[in-house]
N, C-alpha and C positions, 0 to 999 in steps of 0.2 A: 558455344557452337560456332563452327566457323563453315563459312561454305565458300565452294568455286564455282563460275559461274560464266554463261557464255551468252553475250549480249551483243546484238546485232543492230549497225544503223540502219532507217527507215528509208534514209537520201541515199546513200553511198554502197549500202549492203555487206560492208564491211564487218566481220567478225572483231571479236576483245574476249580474252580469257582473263579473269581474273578469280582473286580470292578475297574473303572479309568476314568479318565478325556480324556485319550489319548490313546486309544484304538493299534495304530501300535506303539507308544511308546512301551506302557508295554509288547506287544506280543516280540517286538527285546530282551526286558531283560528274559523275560523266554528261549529263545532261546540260549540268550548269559550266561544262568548259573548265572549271579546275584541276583535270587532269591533260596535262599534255599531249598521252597519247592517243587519249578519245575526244580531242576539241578538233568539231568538225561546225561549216558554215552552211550546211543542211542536214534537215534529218533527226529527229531522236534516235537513242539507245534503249531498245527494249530488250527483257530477257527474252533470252528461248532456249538454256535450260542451268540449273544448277542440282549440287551434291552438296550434302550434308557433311561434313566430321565433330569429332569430340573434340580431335587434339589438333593443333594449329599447325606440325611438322605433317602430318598426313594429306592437310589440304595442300599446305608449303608443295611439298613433294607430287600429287597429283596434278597441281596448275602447272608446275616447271616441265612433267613429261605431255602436257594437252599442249603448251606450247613451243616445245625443244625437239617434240618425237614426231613426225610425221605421221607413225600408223595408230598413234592413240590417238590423235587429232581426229584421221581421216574416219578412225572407226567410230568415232563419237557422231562423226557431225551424218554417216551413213545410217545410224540408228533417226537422224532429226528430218528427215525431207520436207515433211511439211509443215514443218517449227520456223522453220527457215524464210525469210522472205525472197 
């Protein structure tokens, strides 16, 4: 199972799309600063929302157009208002 996932900081309010196999896995590394592009000096990374797949090119392919495409981004994150902080 692999899923994509969109997780918001608490300090910063900053959005992060991503994709993984192991969903509370990757959440702890954002949190714990081992990813470069979610190490932030306030704030947790909480989710607020992900999708499921079988096969690992279909999530591949959905995180690249949530984060390349503007009007999938924008219509996703229209569907979330109050997921959002």
């Amino acid at each position: 199972m692999w899923v994509i996932y969109v997780i918001q900081n608490s300090g910063t309010k900053e959005l992060y799309f991503g994709f993984t196999s192991n969903l509370k896995r990757r959440l702890e590394e954002h949190n714990s600063g081992k990813n470069i592009s979610t190490k932030r000096n306030t704030g947790k990374w909480m989710i607020i929302y992900a999708e499921a797949y079988r096969d690992k090119s279909d999530a591949m392919n959905r995180e690249k157009r949530l984060k390349h495409h503007g009007s999938g981004k924008h219509e996703l994150l229209k569907r979330l208002p109050k997921s959002r902080l």
